[in-house]
C-alpha positions as CSV (number, residue, x, y, z in Angstrom):
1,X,220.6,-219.8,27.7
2,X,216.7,-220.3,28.0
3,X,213.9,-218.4,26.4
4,X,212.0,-216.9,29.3
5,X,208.7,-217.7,30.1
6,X,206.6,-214.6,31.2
7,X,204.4,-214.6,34.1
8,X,201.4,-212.6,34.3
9,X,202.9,-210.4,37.1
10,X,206.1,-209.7,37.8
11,X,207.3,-211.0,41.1
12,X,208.7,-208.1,43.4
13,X,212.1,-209.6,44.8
14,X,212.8,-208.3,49.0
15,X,255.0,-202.4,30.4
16,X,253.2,-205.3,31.3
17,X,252.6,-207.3,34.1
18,X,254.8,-209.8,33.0
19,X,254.9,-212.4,35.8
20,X,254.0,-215.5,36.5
21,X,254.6,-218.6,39.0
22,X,255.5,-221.9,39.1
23,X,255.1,-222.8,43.0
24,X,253.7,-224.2,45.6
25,X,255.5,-225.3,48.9
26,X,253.5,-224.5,52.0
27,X,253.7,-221.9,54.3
28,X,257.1,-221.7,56.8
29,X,257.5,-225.1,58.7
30,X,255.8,-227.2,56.1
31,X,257.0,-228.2,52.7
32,X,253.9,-227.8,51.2
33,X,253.0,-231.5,50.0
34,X,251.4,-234.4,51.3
35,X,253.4,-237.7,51.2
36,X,252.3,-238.9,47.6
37,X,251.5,-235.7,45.5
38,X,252.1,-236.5,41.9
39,X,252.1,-235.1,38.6
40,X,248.8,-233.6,38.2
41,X,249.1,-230.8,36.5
42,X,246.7,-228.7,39.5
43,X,249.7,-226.7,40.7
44,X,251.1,-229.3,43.0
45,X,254.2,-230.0,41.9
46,X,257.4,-231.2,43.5
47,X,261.5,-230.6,42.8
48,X,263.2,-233.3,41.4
49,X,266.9,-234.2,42.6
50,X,269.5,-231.3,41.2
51,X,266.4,-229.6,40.0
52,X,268.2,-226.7,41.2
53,X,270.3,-226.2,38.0
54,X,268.6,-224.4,35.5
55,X,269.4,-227.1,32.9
56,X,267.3,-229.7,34.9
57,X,264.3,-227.9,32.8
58,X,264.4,-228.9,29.7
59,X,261.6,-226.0,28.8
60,X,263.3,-222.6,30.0
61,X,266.1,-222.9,27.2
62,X,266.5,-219.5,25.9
63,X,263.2,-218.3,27.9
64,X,262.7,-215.0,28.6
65,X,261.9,-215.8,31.9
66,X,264.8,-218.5,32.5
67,X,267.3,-216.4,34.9
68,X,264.1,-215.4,37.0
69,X,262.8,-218.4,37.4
70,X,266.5,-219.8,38.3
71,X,266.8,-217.2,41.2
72,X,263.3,-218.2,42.4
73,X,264.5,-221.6,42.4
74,X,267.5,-221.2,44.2
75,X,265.7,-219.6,47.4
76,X,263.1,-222.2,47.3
77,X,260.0,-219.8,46.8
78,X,259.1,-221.9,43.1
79,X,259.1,-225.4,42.0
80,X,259.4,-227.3,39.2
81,X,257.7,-230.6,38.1
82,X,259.0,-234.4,38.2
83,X,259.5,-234.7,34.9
84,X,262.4,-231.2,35.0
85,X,259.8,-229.3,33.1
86,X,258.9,-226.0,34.4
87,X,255.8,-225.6,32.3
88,X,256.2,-221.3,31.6
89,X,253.2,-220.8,29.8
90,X,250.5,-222.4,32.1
91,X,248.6,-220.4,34.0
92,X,248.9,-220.4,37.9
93,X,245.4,-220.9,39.9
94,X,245.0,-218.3,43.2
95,X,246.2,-221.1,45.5
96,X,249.2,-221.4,43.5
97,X,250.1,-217.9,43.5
98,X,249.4,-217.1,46.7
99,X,251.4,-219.6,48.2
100,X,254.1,-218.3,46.0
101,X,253.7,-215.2,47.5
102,X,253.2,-216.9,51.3
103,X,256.4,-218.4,50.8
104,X,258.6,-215.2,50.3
105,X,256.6,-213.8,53.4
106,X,257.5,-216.3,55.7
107,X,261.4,-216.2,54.7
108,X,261.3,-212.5,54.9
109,X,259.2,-211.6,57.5
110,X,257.3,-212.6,61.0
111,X,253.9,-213.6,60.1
112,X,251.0,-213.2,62.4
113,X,250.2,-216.9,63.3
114,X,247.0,-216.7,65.6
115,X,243.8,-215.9,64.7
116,X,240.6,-217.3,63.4
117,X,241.0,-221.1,61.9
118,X,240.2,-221.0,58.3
119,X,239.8,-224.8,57.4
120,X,238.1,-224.6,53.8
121,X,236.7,-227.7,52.3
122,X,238.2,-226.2,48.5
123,X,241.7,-226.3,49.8
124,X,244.2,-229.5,50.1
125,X,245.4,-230.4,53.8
126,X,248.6,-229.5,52.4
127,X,248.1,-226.4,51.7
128,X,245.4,-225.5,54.7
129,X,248.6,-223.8,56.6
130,X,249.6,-221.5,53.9
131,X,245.9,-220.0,53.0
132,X,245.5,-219.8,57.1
133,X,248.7,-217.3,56.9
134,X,247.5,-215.5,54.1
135,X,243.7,-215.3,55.6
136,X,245.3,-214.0,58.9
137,X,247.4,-211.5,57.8
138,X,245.0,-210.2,55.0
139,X,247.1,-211.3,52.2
140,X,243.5,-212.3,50.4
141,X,240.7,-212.1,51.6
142,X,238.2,-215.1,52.3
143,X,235.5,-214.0,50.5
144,X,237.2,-213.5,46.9
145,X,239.6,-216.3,47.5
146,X,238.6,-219.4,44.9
147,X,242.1,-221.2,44.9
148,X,241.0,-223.6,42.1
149,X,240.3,-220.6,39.7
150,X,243.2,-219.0,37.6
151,X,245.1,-216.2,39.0
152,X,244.2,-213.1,36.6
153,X,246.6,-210.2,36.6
154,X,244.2,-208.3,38.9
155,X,243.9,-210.7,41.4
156,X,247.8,-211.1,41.9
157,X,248.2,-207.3,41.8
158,X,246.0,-207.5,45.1
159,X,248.3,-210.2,46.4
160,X,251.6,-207.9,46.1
161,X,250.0,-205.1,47.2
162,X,248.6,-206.9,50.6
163,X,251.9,-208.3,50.5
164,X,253.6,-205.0,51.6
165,X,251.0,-203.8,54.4
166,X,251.1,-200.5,53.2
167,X,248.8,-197.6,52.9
168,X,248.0,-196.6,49.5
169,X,244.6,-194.3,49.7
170,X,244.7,-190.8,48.3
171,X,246.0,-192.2,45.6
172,X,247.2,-189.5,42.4
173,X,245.4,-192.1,39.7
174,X,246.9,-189.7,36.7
175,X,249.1,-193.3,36.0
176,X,245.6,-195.0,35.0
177,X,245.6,-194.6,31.8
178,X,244.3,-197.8,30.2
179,X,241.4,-198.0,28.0
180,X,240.2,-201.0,29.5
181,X,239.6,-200.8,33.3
182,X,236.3,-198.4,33.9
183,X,234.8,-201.6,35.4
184,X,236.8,-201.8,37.9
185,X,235.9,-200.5,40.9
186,X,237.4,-197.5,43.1
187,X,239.4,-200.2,45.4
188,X,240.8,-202.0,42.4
189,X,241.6,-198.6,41.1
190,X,243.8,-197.8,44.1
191,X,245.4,-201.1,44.2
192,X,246.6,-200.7,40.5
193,X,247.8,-197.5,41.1
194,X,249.7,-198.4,44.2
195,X,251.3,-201.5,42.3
196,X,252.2,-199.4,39.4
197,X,253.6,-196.3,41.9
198,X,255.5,-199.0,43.2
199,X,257.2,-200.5,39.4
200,X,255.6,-203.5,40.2
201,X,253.5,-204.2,37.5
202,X,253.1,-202.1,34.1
203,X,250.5,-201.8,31.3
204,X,250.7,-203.2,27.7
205,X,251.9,-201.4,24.8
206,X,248.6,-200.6,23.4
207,X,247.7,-198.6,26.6
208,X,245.6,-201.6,28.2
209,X,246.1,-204.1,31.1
210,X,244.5,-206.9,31.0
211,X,242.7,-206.8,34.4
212,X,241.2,-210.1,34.1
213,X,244.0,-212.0,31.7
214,X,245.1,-215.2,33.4
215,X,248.6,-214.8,34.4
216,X,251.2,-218.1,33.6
217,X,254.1,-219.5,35.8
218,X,256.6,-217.8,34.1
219,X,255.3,-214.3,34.8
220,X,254.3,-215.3,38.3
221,X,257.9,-215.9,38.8
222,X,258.8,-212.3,37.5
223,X,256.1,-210.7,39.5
224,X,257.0,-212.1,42.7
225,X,260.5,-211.4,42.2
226,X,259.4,-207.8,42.3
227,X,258.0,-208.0,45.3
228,X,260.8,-209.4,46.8
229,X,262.8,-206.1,46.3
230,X,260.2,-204.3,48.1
231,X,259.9,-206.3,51.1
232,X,262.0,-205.3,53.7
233,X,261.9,-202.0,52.7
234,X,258.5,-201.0,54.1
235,X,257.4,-200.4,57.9
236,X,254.3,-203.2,58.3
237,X,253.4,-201.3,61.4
238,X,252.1,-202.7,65.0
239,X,249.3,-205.6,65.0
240,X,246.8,-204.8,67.5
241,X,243.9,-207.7,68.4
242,X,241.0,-207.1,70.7
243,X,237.4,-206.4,71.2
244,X,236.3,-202.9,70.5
245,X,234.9,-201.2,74.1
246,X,234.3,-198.1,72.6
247,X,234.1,-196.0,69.7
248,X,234.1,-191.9,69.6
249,X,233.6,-190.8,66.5
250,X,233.8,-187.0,67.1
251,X,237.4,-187.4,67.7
252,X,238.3,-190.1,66.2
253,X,239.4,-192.7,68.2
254,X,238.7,-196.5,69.2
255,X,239.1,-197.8,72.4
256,X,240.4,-201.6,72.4
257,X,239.8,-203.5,75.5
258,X,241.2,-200.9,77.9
259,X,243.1,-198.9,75.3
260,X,242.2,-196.1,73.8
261,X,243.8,-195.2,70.5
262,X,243.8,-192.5,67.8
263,X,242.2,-193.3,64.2
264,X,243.7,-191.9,61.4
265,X,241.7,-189.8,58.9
266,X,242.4,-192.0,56.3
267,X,241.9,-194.9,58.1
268,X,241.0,-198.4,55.9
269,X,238.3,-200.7,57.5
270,X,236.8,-203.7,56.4
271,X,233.9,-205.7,58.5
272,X,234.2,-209.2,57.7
273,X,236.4,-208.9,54.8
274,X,234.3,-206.0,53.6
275,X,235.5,-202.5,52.4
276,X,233.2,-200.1,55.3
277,X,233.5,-197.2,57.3
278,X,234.7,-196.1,60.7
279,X,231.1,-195.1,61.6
280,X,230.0,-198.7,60.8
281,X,232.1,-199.6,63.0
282,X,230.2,-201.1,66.6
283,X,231.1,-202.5,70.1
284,X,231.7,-205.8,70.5
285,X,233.2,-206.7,67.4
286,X,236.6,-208.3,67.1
287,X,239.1,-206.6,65.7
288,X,242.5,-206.5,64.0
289,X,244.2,-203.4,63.9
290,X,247.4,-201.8,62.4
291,X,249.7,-199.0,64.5
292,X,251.6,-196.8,62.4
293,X,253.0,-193.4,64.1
294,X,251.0,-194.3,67.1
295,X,248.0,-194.0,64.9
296,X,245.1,-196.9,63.6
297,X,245.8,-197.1,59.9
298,X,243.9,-200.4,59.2
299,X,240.6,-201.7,61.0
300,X,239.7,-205.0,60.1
301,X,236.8,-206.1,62.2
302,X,234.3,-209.3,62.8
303,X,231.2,-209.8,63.8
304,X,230.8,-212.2,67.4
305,X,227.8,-214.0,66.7
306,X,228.6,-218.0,66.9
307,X,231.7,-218.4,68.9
308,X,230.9,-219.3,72.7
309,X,230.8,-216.6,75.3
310,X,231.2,-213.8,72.9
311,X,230.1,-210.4,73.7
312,X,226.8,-209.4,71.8
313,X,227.6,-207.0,69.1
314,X,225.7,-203.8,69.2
315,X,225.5,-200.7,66.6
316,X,224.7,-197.4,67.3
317,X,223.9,-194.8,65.1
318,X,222.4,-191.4,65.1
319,X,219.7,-191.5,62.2
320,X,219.2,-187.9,62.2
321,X,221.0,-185.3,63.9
322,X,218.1,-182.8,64.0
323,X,217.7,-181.1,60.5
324,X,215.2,-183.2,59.1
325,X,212.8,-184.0,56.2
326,X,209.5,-184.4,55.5
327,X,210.0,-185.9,51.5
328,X,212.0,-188.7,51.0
329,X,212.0,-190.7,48.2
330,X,214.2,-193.9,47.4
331,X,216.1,-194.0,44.6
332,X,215.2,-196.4,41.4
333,X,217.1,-197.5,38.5
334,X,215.2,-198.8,35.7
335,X,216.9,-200.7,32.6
336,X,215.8,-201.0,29.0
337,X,214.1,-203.3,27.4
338,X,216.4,-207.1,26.7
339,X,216.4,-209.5,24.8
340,X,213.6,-212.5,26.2
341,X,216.4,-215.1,26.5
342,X,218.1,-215.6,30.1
343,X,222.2,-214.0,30.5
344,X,225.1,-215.7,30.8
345,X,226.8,-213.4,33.9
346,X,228.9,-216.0,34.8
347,X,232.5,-214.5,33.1
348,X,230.7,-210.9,33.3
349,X,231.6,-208.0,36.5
350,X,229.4,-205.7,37.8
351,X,229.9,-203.0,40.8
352,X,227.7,-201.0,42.8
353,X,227.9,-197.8,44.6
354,X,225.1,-197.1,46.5
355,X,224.7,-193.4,48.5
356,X,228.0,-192.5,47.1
357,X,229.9,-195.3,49.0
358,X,233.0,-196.7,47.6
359,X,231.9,-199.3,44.9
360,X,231.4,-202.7,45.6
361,X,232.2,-206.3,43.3
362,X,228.7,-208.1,42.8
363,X,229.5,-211.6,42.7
364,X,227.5,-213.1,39.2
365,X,228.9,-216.6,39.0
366,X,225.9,-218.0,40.1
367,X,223.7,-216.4,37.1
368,X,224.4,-219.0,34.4
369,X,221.8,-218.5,31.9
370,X,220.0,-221.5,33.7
371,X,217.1,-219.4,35.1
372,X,214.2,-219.9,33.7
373,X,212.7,-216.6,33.8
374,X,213.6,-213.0,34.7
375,X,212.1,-213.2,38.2
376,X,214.3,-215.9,38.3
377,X,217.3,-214.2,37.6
378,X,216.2,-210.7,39.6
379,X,215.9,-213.1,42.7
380,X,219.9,-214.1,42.4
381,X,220.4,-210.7,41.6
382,X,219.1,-209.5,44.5
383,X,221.0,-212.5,46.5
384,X,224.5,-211.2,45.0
385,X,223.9,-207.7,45.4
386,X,223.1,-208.5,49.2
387,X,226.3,-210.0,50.0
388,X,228.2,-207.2,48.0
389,X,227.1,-204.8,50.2
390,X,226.6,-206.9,53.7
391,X,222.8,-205.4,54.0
392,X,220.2,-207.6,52.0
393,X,217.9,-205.1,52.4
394,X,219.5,-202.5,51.3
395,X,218.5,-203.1,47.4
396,X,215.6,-204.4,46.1
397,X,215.4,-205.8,42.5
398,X,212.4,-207.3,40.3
399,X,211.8,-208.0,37.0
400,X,208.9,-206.0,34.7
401,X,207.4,-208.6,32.6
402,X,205.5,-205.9,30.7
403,X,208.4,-204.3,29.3
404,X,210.7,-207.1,29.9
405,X,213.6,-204.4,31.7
406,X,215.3,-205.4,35.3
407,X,214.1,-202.5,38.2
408,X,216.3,-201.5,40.9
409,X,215.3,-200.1,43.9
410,X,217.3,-198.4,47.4
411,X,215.8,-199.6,50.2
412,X,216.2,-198.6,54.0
413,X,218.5,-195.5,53.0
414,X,219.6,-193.1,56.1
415,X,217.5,-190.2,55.9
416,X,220.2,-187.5,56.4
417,X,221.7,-188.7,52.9
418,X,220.0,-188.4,48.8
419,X,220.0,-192.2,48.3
420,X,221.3,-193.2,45.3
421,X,222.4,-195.8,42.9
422,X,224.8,-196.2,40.4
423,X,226.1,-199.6,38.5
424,X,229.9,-200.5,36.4
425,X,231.4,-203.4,34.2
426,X,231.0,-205.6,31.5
427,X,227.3,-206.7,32.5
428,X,225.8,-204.2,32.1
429,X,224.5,-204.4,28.5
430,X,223.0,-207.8,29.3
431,X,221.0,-205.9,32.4
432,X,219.5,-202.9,30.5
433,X,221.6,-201.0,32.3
434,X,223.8,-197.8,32.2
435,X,226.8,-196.6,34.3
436,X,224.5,-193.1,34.8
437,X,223.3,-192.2,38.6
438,X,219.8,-192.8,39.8
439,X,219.1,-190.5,42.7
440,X,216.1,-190.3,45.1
441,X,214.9,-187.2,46.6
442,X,215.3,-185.6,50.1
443,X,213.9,-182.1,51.1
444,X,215.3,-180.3,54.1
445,X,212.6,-179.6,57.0
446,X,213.7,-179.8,60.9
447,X,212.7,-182.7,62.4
448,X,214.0,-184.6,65.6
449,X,216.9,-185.7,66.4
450,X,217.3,-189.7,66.8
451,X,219.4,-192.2,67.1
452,X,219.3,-196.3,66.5
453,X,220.8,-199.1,69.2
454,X,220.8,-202.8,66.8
455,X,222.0,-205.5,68.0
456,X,223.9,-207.6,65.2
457,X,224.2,-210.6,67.2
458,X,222.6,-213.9,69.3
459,X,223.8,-214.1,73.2
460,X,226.3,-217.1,73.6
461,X,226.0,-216.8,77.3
462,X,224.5,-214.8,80.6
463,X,225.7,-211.5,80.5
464,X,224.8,-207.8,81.6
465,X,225.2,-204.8,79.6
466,X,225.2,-201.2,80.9
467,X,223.7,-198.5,78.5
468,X,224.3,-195.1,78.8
469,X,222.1,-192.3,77.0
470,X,223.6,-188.8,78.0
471,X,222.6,-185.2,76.4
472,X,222.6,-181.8,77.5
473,X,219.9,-182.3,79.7
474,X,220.2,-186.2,81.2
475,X,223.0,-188.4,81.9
476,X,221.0,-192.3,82.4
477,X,222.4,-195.4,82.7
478,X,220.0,-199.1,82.6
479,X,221.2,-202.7,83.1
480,X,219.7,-205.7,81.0
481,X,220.4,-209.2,81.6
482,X,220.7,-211.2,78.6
483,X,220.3,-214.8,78.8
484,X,222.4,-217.7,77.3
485,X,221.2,-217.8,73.2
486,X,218.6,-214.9,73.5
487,X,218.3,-213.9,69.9
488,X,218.9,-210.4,68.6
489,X,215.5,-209.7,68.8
490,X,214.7,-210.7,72.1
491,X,218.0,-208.2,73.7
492,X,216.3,-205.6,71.9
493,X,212.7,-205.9,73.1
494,X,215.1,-205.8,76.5
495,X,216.5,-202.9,75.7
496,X,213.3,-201.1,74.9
497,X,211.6,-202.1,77.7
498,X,214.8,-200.6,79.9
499,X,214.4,-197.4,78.3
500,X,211.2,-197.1,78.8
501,X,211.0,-197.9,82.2
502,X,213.5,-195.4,83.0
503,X,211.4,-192.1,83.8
504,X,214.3,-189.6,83.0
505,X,214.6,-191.4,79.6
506,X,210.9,-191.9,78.5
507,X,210.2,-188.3,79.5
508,X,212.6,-187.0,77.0
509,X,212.5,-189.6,74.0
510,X,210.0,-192.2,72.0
511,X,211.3,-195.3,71.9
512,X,210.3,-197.9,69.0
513,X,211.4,-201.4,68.6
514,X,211.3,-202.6,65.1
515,X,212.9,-206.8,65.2
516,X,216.2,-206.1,66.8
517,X,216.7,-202.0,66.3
518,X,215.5,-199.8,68.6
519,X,215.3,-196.1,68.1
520,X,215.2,-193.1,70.3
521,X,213.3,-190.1,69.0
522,X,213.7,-186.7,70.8
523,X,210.5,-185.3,71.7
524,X,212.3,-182.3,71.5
525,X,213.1,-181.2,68.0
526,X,214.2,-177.4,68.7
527,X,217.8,-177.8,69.6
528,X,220.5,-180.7,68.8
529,X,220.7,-181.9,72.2
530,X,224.3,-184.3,71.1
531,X,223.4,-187.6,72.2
532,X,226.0,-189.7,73.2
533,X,224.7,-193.5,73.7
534,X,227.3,-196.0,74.9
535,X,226.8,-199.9,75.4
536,X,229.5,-201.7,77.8
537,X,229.8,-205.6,79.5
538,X,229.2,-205.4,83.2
């Protein structure tokens, strides 16, 4: 750690889950090793002739693990090393255990096999296959995946619960009852619960689990044999892939290329591998949906921007639906005073809820205790906290040299909500910080109603989009060409001037273009007139 240097002024900156796994052949169709892999001890390890017999390892004699591991063996799922050892008590690394967990997939069930290609510099070409199958069916997801890092018990609870496909929101969470999880967010929450609803994992005897405990082969091998009691047993539902045409919120359903489906109340979305909302939901992104009882029970969606000839991606959103404010104040969470001397956050885990949305995992590896001040470390802060939510803006953080604490601010909060901020996990001592709820302030006063078009992509080609603004009192439709790699912000200044120009339109709303959002103001604020704005590809 460094002693910070201070700068004059602060710089404002925009029981038990006993398993473990020995494995690691490929995904189905490849045995998962190159033509030379030898003993290296990074999880890559082959059977050796006969290895089959239990005896072949000379450390699993009288192991508590040694039938498990045997029946793992025996339906090729784990493997041992050259030299018959089996190596129990080392800890498996997230590649390892998901390909463990790949493997019983692909013997048990059909695995979706097309989708996006997933070629990651940190994984082996032997093992490119497997996390490809894992990435496409969203057995991990790309964005937490580090295959070189240990597998905690955590992380693999994730696996098996991805594993099955199943719903598990609305969880009763009267089973979590260890002392040592109130870091963990409200989507790790439900995961645990699920797993332990399910017997597949179970806490320690001293009421604790051990969220972020390294788990070692011979647990894996336990674990995994769990799940493969379960599999089979559960309905994984009907995949559904497409671009989204059109989204009605009101009742709840989510038209797919030509095909309209109903959306479950307790529907699960993620937006780039992202735990989201159905509102955030917008046209022209990819998606990848789940059936169950003829209803959407799982959204996962992706942004088009960088593929040729994808469709832009728009959002719309009403920002106000017509009982307004006239005081609105951000919310700001100020920490105490710290020590001078730059924090290790490395091995530390920090959430964030912001506006009451589910809580999100702030990634902090990158916040060494190499920064050489707290600007510094604010700045990465800020960075982290940005990709956590999906929204840089959406948080600002800076540094007060004068009383040496870390301020965070809401930024660019919907209006129709009391922004608010609140922060969990083991950092938090080395911030200043408390788990407490900062709230801004929003007082009621009717204002217009209005709504926001953004366009959350680049144009990879010439197209024309339709938009149709209808309310009780107009039903218009305008055309804009968009040209091969207009940027985001030049289809919105075409979309503003469309709007404009269209006398029915500009007679009724203001329209403002701020970079690539424009927003439509009634100029009408004594009724809700229910808007209804759609954007479709000619």
């Amino acid at each position: 750690m460094k002693t910070w240097r201070h700068k004059i002024l602060p710089t404002i900156l925009a029981g038990t889950l006993s398993v473990s796994f020995a494995a690691t052949a490929s995904a189905k169709g490849n045995n998962g090793h190159g033509n030379d892999h030898k003993q290296k001890g990074n999880g890559q390890f082959q059977q050796g002739k006969g290895q089959k017999d239990k005896e072949r390892f000379s450390d699993l004699q009288k192991h508590w693990a040694e039938a498990t591991v045997k029946t793992m063996v025996d339906k090729s799922i784990i493997k041992g090393y050259p030299d018959h050892t089996f190596r129990p008590n080392k800890p498996v690394t997230q590649l390892e255990a998901l390909t463990m967990v790949i493997n019983l997939l692909s013997q048990n069930k059909d695995l979706l096999t097309d989708g996006d290609n997933y070629n990651r510099k940190d994984v082996p070409d032997w093992a490119q296959t497997t996390v490809n199958l894992a990435l496409v069916n969203h057995i991990v997801d790309s964005q937490e995946f580090q295959p070189n890092k240990p597998a905690t018990r955590l992380f693999v609870v994730k696996l098996l619960v991805n594993a099955l496909g199943t719903d598990y929101d609305d969880l009763d969470e009267s089973n979590l009852y260890f002392g040592d999880i109130s870091s963990l967010t409200a989507e790790e929450k439900e995961y645990l619960s699920f797993a332990l609803l399910q017997s597949l994992v179970a806490g320690y005897e001293d009421k604790t689990f051990k969220p972020n405990k390294p788990v070692t082969r011979a647990e894996m091998a336990v674990f995994v044999n769990r799940l493969l009691d379960k599999v089979g047993q559960v309905d994984f539902g009907n995949h559904v892939k497409g671009t989204i045409a059109d989204i009605d919120e009101d009742d709840d359903e989510l038209t797919i290329g030509s095909k309209t489906y109903d959306v479950a109340e307790d529907v699960v979305v993620k937006i780039n591998g992202k735990s989201a909302s159905f509102h955030s939901l917008a046209e022209g992104m990819k998606v990848d949906v789940t059936l169950k009882d003829n209803e959407i029970r799982t959204i996962y969606a992706y942004t088009t921007s960088g593929s040729d000839d994808k469709d832009v991606a728009f959002k719309v959103e009403r920002l106000w639906d017509g009982n307004g404010v006239d005081h609105f104040e951000e919310a700001v969470k100020t920490g105490s005073r710290i020590s001078n001397t730059t924090p290790d956050l490395s091995d530390e885990s920090l959430s964030i809820s912001l506006n009451g949305e589910s809580a999100e995992s702030i990634d902090l590896d990158d916040i060494d205790g190499s920064e050489d001040d707290g600007d510094e470390v604010a700045e990465k802060l800020e960075e982290a906290i940005g990709r956590a939510l999906g929204d840089d803006d959406r948080v600002k953080v800076s540094f007060d040299d004068d009383y040496d604490r870390f301020v965070f601010e809401t930024d660019n909060s919907p209006t129709n909500v009391v922004p608010s901020i609140k922060f969990t996990g083991s950092a938090l001592n080395d911030l200043g910080l408390n788990s407490s709820v900062a709230k801004g302030s929003l007082d009621g006063k009717f204002v217009a109603e209005s709504w926001k078009i953004t366009v959350k992509s680049d144009a990879s080609s010439d197209q024309t989009y339709v938009i149709k603004v209808e309310d009780e009192n107009i039903d218009e439709t305008v055309e804009i060409d968009v040209d091969d790699n207009d940027s985001a912000e030049e289809i919105a200044d075409k979309i503003a001037d469309a709007l404009k120009d269209n006398d029915e339109i500009a007679s009724a709303y203001t329209v403002e273009l701020d970079d690539e959002a424009v927003t439509l103001t009634s100029k009408d604020n004594d009724e809700e007139l229910d808007v209804e704005i759609k954007i479709t590809k000619k």
